[in-house]
SERO-4910 file (N, C-alpha, C, O; in steps of 0.05 Angstrom, whole numbers):
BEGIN
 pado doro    nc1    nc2    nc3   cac1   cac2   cac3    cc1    cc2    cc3    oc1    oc2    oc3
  Unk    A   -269    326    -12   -249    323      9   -226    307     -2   -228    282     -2
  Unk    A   -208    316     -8   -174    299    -13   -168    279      3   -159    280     27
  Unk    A   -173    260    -10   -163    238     -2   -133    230    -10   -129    224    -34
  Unk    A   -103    228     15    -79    220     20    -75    194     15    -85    176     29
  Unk    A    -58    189     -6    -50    162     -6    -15    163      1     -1    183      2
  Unk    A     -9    137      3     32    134     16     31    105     14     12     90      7
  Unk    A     56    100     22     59     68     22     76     70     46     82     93     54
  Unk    A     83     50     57     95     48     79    108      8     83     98    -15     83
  Unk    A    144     25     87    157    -12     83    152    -20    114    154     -6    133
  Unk    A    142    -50    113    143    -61    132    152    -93    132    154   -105    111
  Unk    A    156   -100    145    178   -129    141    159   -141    124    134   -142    123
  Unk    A    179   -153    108    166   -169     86    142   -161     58    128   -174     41
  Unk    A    148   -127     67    121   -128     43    119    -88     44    134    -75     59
  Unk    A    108    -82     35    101    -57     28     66    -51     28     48    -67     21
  Unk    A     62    -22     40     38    -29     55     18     -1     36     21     23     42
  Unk    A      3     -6     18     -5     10     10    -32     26     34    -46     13     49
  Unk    A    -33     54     33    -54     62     54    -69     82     42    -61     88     20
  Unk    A    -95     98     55   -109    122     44   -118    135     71   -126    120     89
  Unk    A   -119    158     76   -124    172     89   -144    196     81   -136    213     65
  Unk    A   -167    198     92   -186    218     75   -199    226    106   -201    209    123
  Unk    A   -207    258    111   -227    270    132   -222    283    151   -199    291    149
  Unk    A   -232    291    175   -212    304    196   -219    290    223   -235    271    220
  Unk    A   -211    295    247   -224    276    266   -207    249    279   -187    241    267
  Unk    A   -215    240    297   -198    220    309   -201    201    290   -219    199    273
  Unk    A   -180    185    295   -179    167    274   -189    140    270   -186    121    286
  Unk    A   -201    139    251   -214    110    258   -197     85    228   -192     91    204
  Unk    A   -195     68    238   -177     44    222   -199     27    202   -221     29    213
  Unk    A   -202     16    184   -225     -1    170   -203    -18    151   -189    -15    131
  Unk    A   -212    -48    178   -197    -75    161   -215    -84    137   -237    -80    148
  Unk    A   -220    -90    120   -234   -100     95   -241   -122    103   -234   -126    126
  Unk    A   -254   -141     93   -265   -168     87   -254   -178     74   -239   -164     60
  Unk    A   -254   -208     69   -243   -219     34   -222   -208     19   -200   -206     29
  Unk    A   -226   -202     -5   -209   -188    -22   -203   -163    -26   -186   -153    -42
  Unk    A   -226   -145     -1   -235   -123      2   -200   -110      6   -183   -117     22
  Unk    A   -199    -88    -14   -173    -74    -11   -178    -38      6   -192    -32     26
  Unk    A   -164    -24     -6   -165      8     10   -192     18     -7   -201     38      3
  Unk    A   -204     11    -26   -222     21    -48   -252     15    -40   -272     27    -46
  Unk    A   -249    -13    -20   -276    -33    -16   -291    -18     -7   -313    -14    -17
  Unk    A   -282     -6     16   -309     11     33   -309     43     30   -311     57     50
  Unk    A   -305     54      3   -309     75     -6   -342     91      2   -345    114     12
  Unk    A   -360     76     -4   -381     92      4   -391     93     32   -408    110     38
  Unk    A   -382     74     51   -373     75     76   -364    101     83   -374    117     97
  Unk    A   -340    103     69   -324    126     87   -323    151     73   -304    167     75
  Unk    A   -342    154     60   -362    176     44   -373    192     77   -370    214     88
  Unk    A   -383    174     81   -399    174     99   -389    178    129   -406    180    147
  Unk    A   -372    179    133   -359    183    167   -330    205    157   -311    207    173
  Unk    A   -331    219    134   -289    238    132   -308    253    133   -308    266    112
  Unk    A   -330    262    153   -336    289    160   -319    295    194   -310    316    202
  Unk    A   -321    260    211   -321    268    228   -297    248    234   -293    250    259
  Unk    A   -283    235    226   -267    222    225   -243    221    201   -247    224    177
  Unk    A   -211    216    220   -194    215    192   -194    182    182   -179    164    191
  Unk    A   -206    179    171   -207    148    166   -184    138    150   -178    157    135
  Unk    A   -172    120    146   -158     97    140   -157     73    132   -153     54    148
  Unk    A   -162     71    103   -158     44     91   -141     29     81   -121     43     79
  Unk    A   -137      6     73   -106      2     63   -107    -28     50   -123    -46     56
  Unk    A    -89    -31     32    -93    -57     19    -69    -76     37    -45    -73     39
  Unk    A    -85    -95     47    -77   -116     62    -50   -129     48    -52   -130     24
  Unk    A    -27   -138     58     -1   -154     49    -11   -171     25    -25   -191     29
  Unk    A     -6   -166      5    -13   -188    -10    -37   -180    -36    -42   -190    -57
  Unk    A    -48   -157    -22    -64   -153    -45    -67   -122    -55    -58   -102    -43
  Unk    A    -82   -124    -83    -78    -94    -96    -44    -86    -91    -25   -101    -96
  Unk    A    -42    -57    -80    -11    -40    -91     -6    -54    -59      5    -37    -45
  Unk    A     -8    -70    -48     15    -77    -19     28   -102    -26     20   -123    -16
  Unk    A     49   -101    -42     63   -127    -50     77   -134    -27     84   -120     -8
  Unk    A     80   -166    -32    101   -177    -10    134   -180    -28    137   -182    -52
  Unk    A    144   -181    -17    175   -176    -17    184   -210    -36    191   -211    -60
  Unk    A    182   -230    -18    171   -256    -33    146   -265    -34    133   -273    -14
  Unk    A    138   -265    -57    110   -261    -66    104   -297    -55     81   -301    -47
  Unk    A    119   -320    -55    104   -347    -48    110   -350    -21    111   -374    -14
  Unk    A    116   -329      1    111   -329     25     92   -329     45     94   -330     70
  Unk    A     69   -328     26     47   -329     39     43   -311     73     62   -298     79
  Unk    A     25   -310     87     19   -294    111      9   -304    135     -1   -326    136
  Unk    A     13   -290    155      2   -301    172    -12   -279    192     -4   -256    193
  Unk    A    -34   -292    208    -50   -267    224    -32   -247    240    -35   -223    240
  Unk    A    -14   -261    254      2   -242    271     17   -217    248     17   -193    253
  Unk    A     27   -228    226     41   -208    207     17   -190    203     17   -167    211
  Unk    A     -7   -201    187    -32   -179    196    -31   -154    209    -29   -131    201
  Unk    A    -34   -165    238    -32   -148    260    -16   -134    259    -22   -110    255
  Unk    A     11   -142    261     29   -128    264     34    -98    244     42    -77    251
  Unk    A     21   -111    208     15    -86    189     -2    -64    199      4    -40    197
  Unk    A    -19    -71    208    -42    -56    230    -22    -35    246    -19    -11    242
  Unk    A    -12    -49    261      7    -40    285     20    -18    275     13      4    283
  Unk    A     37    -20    261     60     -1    244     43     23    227     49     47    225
  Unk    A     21     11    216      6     32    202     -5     56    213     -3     79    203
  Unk    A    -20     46    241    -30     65    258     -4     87    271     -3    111    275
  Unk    A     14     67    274     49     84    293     47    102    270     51    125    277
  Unk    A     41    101    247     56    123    215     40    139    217     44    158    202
  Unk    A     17    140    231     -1    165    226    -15    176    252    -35    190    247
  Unk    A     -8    173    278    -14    182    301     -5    168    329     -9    145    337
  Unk    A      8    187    341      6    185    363    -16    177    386     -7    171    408
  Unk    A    -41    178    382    -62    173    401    -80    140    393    -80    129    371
  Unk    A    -89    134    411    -99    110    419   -125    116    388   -139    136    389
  Unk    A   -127     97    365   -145     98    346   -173     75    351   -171     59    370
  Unk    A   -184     75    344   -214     62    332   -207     44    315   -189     46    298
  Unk    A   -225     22    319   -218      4    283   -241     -5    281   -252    -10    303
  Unk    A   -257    -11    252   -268    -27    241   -260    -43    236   -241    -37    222
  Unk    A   -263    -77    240   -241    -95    230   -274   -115    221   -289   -128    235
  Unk    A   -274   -110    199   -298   -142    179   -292   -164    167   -284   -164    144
  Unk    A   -294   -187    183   -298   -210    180   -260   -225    186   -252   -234    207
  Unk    A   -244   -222    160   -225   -230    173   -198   -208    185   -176   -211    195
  Unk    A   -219   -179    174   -211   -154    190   -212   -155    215   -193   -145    226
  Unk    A   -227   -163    227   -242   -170    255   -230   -176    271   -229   -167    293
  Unk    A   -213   -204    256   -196   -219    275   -162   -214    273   -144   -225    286
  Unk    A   -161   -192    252   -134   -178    256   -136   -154    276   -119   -143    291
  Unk    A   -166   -149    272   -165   -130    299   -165   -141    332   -159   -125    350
  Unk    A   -175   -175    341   -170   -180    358   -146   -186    361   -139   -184    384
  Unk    A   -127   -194    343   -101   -200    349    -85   -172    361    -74   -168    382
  Unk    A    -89   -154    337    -85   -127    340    -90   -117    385    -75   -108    402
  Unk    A   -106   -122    384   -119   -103    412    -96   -136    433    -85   -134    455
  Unk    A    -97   -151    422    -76   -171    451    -53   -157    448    -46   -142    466
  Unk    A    -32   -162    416    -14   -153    421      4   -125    426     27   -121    434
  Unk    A    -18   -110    419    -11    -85    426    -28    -66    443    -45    -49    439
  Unk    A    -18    -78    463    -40    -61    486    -40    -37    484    -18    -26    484
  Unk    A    -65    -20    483    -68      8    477    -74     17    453    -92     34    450
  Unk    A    -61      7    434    -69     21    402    -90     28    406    -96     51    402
  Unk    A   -110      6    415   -136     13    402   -154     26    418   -139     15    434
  Unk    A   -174     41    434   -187     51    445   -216     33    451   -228     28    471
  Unk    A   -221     28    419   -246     11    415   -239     -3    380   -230      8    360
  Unk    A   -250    -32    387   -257    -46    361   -279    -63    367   -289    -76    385
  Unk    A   -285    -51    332   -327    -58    327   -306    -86    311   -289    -80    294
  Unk    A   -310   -113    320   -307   -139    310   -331   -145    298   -348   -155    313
  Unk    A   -337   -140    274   -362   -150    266   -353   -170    240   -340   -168    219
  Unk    A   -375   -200    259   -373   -227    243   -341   -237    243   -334   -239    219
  Unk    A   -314   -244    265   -298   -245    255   -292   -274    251   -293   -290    269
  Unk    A   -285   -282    225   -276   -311    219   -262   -327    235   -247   -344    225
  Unk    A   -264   -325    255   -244   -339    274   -251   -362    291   -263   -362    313
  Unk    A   -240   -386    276   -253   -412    291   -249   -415    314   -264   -431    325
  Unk    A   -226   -400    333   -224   -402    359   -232   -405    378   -229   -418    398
  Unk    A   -252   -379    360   -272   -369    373   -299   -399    383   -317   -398    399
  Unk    A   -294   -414    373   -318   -437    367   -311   -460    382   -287   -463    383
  Unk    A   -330   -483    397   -318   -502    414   -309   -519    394   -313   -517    370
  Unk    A   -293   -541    411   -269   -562    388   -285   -556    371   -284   -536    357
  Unk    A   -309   -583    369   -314   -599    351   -325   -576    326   -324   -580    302
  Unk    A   -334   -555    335   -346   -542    310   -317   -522    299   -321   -517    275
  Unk    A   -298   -514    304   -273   -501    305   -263   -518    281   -260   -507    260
  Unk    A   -256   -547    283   -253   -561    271   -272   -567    248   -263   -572    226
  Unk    A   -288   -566    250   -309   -571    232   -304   -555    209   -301   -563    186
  Unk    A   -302   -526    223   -296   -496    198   -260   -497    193   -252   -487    172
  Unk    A   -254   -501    200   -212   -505    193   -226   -536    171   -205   -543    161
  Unk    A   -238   -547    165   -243   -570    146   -253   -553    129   -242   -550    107
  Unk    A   -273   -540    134   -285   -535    114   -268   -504     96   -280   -501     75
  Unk    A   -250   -487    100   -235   -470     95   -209   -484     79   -195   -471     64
  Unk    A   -202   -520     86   -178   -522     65   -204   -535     41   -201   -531     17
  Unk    A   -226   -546     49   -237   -558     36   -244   -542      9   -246   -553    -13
  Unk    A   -248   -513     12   -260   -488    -12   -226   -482    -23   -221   -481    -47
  Unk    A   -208   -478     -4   -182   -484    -22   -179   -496    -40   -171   -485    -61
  Unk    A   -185   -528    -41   -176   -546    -59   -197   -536    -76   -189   -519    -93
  Unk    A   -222   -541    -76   -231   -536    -91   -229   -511   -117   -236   -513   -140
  Unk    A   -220   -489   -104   -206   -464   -116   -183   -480   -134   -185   -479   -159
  Unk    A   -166   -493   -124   -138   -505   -137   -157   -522   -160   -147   -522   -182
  Unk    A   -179   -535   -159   -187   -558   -179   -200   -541   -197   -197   -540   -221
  Unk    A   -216   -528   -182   -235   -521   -209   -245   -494   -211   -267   -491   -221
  Unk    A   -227   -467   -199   -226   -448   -200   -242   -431   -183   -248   -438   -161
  Unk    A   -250   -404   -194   -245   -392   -178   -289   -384   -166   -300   -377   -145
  Unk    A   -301   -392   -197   -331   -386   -190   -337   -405   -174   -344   -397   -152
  Unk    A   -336   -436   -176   -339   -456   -148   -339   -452   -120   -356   -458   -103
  Unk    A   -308   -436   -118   -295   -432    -94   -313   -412    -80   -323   -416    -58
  Unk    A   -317   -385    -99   -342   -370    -88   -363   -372    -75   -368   -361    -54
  Unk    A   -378   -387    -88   -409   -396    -83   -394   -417    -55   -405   -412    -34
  Unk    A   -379   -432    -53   -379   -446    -26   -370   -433     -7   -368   -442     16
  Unk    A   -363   -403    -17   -352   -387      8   -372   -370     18   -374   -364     42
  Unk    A   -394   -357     -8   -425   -352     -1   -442   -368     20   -457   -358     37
  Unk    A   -439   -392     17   -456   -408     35   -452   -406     61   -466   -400     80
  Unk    A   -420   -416     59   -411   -421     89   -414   -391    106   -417   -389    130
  Unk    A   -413   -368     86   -418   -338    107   -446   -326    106   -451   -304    117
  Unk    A   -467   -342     92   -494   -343     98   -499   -318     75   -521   -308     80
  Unk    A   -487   -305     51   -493   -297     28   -508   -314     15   -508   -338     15
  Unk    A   -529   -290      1   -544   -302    -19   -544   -280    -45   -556   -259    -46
  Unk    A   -523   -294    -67   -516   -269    -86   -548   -264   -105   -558   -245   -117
  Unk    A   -555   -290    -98   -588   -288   -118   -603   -266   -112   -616   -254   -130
  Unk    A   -603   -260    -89   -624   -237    -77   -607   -219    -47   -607   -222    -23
  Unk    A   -590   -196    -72   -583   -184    -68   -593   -155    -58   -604   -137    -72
  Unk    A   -587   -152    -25   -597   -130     -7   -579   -113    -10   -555   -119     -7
  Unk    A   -589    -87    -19   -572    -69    -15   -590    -39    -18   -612    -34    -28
  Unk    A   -567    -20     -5   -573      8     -9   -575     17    -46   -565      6    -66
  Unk    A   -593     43    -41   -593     50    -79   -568     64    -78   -558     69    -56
  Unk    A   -554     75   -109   -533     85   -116   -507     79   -104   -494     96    -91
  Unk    A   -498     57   -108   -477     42    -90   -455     54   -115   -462     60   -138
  Unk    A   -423     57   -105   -404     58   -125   -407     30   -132   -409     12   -115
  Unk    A   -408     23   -163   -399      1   -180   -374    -15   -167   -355     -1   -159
  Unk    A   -375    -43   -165   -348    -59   -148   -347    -79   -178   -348   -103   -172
  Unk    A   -345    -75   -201   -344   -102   -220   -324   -113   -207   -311   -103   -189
  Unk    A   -319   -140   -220   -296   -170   -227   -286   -161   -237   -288   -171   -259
  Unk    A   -264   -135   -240   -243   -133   -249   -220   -150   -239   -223   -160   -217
  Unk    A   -191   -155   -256   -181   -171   -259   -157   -180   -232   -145   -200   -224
  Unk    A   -161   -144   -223   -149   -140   -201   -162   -153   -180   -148   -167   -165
  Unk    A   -190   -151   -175   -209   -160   -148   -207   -195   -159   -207   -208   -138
  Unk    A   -206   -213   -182   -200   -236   -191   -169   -243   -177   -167   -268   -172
  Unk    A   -155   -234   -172   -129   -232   -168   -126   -232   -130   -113   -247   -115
  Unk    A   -142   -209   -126   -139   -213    -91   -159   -236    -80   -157   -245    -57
  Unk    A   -178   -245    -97   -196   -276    -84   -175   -296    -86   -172   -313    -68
  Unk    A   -162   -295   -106   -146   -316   -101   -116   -319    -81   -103   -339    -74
  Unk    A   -112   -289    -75    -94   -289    -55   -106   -300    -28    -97   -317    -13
  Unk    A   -128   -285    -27   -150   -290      4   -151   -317      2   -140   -328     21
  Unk    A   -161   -335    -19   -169   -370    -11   -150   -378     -9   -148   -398      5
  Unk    A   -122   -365    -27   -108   -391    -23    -94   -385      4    -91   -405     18
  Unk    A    -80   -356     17    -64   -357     40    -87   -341     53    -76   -343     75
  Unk    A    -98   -334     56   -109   -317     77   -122   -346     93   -112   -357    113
  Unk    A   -134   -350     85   -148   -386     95   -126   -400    103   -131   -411    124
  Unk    A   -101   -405     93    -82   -417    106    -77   -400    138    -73   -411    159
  Unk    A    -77   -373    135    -73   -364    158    -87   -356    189    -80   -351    212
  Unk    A   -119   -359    167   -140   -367    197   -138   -402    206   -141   -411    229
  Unk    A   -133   -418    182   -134   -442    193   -111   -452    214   -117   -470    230
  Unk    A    -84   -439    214    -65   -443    222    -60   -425    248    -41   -430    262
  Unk    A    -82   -400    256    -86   -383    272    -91   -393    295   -108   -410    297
  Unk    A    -76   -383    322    -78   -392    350    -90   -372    363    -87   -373    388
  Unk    A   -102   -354    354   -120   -333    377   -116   -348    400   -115   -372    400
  Unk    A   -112   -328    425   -112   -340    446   -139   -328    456   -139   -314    476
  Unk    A   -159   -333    445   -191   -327    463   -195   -318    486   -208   -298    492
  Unk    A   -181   -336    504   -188   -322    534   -179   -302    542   -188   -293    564
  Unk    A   -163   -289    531   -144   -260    540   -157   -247    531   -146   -227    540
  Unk    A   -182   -234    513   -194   -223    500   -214   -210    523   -227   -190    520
  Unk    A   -213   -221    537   -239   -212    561   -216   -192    581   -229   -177    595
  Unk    A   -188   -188    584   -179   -177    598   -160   -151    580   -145   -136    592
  Unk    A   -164   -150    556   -157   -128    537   -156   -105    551   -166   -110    573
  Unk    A   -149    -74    550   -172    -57    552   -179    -40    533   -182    -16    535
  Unk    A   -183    -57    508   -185    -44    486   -217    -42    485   -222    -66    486
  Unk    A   -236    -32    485   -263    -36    488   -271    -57    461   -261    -50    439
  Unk    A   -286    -80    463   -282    -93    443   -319    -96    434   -335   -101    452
  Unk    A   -328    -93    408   -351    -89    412   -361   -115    384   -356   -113    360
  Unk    A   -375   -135    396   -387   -156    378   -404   -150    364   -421   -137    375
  Unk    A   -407   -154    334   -433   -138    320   -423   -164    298   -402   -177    296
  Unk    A   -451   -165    283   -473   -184    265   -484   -166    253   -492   -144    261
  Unk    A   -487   -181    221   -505   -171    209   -531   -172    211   -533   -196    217
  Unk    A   -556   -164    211   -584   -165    213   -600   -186    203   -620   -198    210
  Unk    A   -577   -186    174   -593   -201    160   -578   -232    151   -584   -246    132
  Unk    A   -554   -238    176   -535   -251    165   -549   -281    184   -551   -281    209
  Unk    A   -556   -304    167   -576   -320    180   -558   -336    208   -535   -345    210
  Unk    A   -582   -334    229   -558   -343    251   -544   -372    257   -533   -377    278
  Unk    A   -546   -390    239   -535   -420    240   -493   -416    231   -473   -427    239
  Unk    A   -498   -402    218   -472   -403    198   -444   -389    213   -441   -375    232
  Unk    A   -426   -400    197   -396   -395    222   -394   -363    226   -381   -357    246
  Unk    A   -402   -346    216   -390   -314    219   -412   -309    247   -402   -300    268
  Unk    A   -436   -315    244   -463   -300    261   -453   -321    289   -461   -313    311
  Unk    A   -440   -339    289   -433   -356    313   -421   -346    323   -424   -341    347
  Unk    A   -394   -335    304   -369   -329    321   -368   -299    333   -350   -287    345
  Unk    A   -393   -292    327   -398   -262    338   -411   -264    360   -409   -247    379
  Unk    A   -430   -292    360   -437   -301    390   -428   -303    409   -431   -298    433
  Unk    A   -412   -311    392   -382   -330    414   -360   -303    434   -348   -299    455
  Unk    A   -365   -294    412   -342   -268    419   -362   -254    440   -353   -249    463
  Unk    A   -386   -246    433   -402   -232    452   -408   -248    480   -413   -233    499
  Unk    A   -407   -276    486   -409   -286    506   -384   -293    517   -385   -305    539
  Unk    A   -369   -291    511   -331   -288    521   -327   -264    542   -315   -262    564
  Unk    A   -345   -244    521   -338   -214    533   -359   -202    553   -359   -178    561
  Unk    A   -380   -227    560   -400   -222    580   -417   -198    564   -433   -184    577
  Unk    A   -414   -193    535   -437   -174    531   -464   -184    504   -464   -205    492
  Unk    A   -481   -164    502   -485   -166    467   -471   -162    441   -451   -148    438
  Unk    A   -481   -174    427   -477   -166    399   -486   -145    391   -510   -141    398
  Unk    A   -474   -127    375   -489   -100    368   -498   -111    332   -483   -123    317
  Unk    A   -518   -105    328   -533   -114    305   -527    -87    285   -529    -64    294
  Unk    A   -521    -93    262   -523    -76    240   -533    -81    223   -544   -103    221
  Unk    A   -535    -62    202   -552    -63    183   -531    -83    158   -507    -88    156
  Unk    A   -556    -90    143   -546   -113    124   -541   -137    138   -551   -144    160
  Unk    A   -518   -157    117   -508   -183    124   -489   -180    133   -483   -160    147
  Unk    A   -471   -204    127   -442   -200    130   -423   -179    120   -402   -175    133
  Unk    A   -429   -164     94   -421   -146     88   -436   -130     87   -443   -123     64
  Unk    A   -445   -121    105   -463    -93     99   -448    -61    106   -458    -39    108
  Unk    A   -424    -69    108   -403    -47    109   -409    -38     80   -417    -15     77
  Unk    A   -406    -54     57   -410    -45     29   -438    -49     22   -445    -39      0
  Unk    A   -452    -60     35   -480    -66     18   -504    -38     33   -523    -29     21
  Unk    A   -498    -30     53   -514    -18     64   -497      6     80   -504      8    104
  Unk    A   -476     24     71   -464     42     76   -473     71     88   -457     87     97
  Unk    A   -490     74     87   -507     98     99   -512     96    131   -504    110    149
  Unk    A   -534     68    129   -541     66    157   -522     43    172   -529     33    194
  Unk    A   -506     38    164   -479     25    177   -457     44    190   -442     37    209
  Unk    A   -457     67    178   -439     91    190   -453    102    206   -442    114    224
  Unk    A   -482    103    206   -504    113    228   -487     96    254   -470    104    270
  Unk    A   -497     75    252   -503     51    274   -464     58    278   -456     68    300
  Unk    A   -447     52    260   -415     57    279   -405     82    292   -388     86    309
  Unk    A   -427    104    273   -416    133    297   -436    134    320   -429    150    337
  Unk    A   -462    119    325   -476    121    352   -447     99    369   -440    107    391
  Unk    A   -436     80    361   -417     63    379   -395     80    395   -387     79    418
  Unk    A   -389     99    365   -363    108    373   -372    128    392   -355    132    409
  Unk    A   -391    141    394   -396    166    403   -400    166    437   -395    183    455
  Unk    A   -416    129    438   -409    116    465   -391    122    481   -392    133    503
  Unk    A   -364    107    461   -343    109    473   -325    131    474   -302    127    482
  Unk    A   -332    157    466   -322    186    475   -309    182    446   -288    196    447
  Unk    A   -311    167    416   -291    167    408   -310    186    372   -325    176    354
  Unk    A   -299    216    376   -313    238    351   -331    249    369   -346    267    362
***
């Protein structure tokens, strides 16, 4: 199946995208450093019945910013979201949005009422989401893996970012025959965009939380299975699910099991979508 790539200018930056399948359209925000490439065997798996859409976030892989030490912010996020979806359809789309995808997709569904039909928020980084004292707790602990990134690079910074999202790289869950993701120099390149501004831009992020319950974007809370429940991502999916008076929808894998477990993760998002009238 041909997979469409384009770029698209949007203030401040240039927006690389991919388009592969037929079918209503469904959006997939990345995780981390996760670019248009990340959730390839994902969307293996749904361009039978969906035109899916990936795209490398402002700042990383082919979506350069215009002034590259301008760093980002969630609303600019959204707003790339926003413009992306206007360039390729007229009708109300779907999004996958993971981890700090998640929370471009809650911003996404406030400020633009309608785009979205339904978003699967699964695990979104969003301390907002969390009362003071623990909200604060995680905005400490996000400049705290910063500095440390600035002191002593970039394997440190990892492993404290494993912890805090309840990864365990030692004992690694996953589906067999995954596409290869090495440390190429490029994915070395977008971690360091993600710690140093993307973290500036959840820490500095004002989600307004309570408006989230009056959206009418259908908003659907989901956790990984295996993502342990103490830690800030499996909270804030709590959090989000008891905002919105519902459950959490459980998926397969951890925090990333968009990439770690791609088969029965597209299972579990087309029984969601299929809910919501959406394929």
């Amino acid at each position: 199946m041909t997979t469409t790539t384009d770029y698209l200018s949007v203030p401040g930056a240039s927006l690389y995208y991919e388009m592969r399948g037929n079918g209503p359209t469904l959006l997939i925000s990345q995780s981390g450093e996760g670019d248009a490439g990340r959730s390839v065997d994902l969307v293996d798996q749904l361009a039978d019945t969906y035109t899916v859409i990936t795209y490398d976030r402002r700042g990383l892989s082919r979506s350069t910013l215009d002034d590259p030490s301008s760093g980002v912010t969630m609303t600019e996020h959204a707003d790339d979201v926003h413009r992306l979806l206007a360039a390729v359809t007229d009708e109300p789309a779907a999004m996958l949005g993971c981890s700090l995808g998640a929370v471009i997709g809650l911003h996404l569904a406030l400020r633009h009422t309608g785009q979205l039909n339904t978003l699967i928020a699964h695990e979104p980084v969003a301390p907002h989401l969390l009362p003071v004292p623990d909200r604060a707790r995680h905005e400490a602990e996000l400049a705290e893996i910063q500095q440390l990134y600035r002191e002593q690079g970039l394997a440190p910074a990892l492993k404290a970012v494993a912890e805090v999202l309840g990864i365990d790289p030692a004992n690694p869950d996953a589906e067999p025959d995954l596409t290869p993701q090495p440390m190429t120099s490029g994915r070395i390149a977008n971690f360091g965009f993600f710690i140093e501004h993307d973290f500036t831009a959840l820490i500095n992020d004002t989600l307004p939380v309570n408006e989230l319950a009056h959206t009418p974007t259908r908003i659907v809370p989901a956790a990984g299975r295996t993502t342990p429940r103490t830690v800030f991502d499996y909270r804030c999916a709590q959090e989000l699910a008891t905002l919105l008076g519902a459950e959490a929808t459980e998926f397969p894998g951890g925090h990333n099991g968009n990439t770690t477990h791609p088969r029965a993760y597209a299972v579990q998002l087309h029984q969601i979508l299929q809910a919501a009238k959406v394929g």
